[in-house]
C-alpha positions as MATLAB code, in Angstrom:
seq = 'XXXXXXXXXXXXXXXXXXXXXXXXXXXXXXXXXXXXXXXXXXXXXXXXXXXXXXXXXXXXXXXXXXXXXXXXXXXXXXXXXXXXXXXXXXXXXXXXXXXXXXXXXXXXXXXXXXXXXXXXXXXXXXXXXXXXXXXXXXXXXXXXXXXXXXXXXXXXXXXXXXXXXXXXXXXXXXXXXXXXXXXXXXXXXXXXXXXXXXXXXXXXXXXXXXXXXXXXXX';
ca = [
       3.721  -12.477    9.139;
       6.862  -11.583   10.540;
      10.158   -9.356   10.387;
      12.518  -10.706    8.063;
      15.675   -9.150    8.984;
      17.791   -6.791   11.105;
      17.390   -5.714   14.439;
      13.531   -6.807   14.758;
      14.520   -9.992   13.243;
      11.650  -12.866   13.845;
       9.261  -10.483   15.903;
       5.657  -11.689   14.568;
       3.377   -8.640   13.418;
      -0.383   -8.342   14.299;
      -2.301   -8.415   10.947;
      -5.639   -5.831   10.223;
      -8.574   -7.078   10.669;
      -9.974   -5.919    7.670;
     -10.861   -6.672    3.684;
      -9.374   -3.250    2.409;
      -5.918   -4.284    3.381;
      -2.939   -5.669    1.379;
      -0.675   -7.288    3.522;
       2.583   -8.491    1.623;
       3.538  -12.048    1.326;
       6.880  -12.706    3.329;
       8.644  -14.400    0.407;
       7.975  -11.080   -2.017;
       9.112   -9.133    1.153;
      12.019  -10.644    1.576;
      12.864  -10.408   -2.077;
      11.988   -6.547   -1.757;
      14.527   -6.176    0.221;
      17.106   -8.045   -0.834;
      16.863   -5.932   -4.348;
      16.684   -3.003   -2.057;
      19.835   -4.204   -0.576;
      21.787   -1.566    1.712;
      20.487    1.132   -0.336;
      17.687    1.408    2.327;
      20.555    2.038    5.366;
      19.713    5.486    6.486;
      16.828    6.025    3.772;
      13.724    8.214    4.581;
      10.581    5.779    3.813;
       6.893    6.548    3.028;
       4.779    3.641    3.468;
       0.855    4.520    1.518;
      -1.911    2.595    2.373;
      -0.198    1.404    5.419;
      -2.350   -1.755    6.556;
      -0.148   -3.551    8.763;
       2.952   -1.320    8.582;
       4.778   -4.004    7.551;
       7.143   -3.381    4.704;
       8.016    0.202    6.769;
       8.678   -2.004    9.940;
      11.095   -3.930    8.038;
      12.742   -1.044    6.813;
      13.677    0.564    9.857;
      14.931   -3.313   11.150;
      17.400   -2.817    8.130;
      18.157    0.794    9.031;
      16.262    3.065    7.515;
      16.104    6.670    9.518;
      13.015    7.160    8.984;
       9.416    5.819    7.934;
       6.327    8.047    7.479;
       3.331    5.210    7.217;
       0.068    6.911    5.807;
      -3.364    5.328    6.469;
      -6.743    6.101    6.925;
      -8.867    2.897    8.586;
      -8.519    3.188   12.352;
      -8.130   -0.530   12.840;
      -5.058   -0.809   10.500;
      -3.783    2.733   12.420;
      -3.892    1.494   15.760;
      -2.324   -2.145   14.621;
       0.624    0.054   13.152;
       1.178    1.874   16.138;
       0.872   -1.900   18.102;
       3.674   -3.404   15.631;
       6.428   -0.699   16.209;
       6.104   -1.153   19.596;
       6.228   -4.811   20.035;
       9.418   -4.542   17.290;
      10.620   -1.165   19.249;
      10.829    0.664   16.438;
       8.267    3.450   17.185;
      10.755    6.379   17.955;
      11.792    6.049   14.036;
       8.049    6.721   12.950;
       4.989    8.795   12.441;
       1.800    7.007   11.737;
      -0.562    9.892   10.258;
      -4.243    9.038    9.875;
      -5.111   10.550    6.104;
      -6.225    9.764    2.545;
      -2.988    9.039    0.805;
      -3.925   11.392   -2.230;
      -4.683   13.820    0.336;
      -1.315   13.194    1.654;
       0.417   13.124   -1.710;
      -0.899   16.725   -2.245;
      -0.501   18.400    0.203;
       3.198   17.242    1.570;
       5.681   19.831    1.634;
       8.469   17.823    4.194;
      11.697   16.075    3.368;
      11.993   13.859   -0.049;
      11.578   10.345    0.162;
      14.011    7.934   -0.677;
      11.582    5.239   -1.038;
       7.642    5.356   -1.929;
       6.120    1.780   -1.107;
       2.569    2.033   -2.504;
      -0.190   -1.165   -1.732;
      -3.325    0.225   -2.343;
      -6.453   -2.037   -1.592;
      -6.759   -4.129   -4.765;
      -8.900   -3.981   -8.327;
      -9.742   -0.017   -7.356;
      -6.852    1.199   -9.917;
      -6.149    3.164   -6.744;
      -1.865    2.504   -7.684;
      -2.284    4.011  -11.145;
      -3.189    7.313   -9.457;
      -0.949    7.172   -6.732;
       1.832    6.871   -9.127;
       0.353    9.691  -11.796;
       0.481   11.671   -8.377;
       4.065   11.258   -7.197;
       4.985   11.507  -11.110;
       3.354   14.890  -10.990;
       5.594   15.913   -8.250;
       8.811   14.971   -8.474;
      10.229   16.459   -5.570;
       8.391   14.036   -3.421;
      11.130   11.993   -4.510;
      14.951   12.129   -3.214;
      17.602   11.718   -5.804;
      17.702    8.406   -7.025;
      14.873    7.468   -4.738;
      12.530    4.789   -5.704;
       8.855    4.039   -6.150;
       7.840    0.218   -5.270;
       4.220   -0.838   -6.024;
       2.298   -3.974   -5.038;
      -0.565   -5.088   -6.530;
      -1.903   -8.295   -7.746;
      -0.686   -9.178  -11.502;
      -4.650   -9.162  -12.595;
      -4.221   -5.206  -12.068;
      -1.124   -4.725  -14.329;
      -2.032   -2.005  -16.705;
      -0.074    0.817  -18.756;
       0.644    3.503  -16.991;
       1.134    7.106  -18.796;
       4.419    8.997  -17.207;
       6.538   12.106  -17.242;
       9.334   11.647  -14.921;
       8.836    8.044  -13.169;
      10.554    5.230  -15.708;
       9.892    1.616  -14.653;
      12.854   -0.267  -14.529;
      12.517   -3.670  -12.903;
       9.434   -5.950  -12.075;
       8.964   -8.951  -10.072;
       6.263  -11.549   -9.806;
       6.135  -13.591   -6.372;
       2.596  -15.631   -6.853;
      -0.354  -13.211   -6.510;
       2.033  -10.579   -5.842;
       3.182   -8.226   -8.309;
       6.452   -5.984   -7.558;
       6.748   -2.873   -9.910;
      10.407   -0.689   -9.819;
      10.281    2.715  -11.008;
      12.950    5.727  -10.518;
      13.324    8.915  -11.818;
      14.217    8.695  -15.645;
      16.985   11.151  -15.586;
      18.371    9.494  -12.433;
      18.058    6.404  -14.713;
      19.871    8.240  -17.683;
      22.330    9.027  -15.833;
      23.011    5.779  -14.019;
      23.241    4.069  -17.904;
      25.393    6.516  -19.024;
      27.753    6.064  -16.166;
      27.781    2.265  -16.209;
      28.556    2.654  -20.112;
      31.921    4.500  -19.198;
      33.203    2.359  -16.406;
      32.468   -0.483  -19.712;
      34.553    1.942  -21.783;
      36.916    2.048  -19.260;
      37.310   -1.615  -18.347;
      37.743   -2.794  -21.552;
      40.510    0.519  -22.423;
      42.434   -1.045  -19.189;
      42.061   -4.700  -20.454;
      43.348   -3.626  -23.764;
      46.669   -1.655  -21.973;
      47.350   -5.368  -19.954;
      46.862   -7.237  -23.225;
      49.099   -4.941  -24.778;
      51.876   -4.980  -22.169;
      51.581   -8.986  -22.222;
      52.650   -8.698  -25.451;
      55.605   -6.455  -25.239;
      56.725   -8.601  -22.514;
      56.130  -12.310  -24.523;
      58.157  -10.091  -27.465;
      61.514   -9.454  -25.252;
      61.473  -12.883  -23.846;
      61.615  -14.273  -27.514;
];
């Protein structure tokens, strides 16, 4: 396992030496990000269920500000704290030893830009980390985004208020699930529909000046 990208490009990460983990495949990583794209330049990052710290040490290689990675096994903690310093990314990070419900609760900082979520697997553990951050919405920055990873066995319906799902990728046993906020969504659609209106106004004006033109030169 390794960094993909960016400023800790090719530095090899210590994995956790444990079961409960769910460390990410490098392929579905590296499509993460590349979805992600520059959007995550400058984004605040919480990384749940932290195991390895890896998709939060990516980020900050690609530039996010910030990454907040949330775990509770002591193992997985201290090989966090071990891969942002061999990748020197450790001043751009808190690693906080909690139960990331707990966490979810209880936080009162900054919004997130992005919520990575990798729960250990076949607990259901992501459905209620999601029905969690859907309860509070200001745990999310405008037009932030919630990314959850679980294998495609797990893929179940999921009952929401605010979080809409809106893209979903399948890398081999790894599952990738997009949601946003659905008026962030709404209002994305809408504005895409009049740059469409817009477009096809401005085609119509060219078309119509073509003609005018192809008229005097007959």
């Amino acid at each position: 396992m390794r960094v993909i990208a960016g400023k800790a490009k090719g530095r090899k990460l210590l994995m956790t030496p444990s079961e409960g983990t769910r460390p990410i495949t490098d392929r579905a990583k590296e499509a993460l990000f590349s979805i992600l794209g520059n959007w995550i330049v400058d984004a605040r990052v919480l990384d749940l269920f932290g195991g390895t710290g890896s998709v939060g040490i990516e980020a900050l290689s690609r530039g996010a500000a910030w990454v907040d990675f949330v775990e509770l096994s002591r193992k997985a903690i201290a090989t966090i704290h071990a891969n942002l310093r061999h990748c020197r990314l450790d001043a751009q990070a808190a690693v906080l030893r909690s139960d990331s419900f707990t966490y979810l609760q209880r936080y009162q900082g900054d919004p997130y830009d992005l919520i990575f979520v990798a729960p250990p697997q076949y607990q259901g553990l992501w459905i209620k980390a999601l029905q969690m951050i859907d309860a509070r919405p200001e745990l999310l920055a405008p037009h932030g985004n919630v990314v959850v990873q679980i294998h495609p066995r797990e893929d179940a319906p999921v009952q929401l208020s605010h979080l809409e799902e809106y893209d979903r990728r399948r890398y081999g046993s790894v599952l990738l699930i997009f949601y946003g906020a659905a008026e962030d969504l709404r209002k994305e659609e809408e504005e895409a529909d009049e740059f469409t209106e817009e477009d096809e106004l401005a085609e119509k004006d060219v078309e119509g000046e073509q003609d005018v033109e192809s008229q005097k030169e007959t």
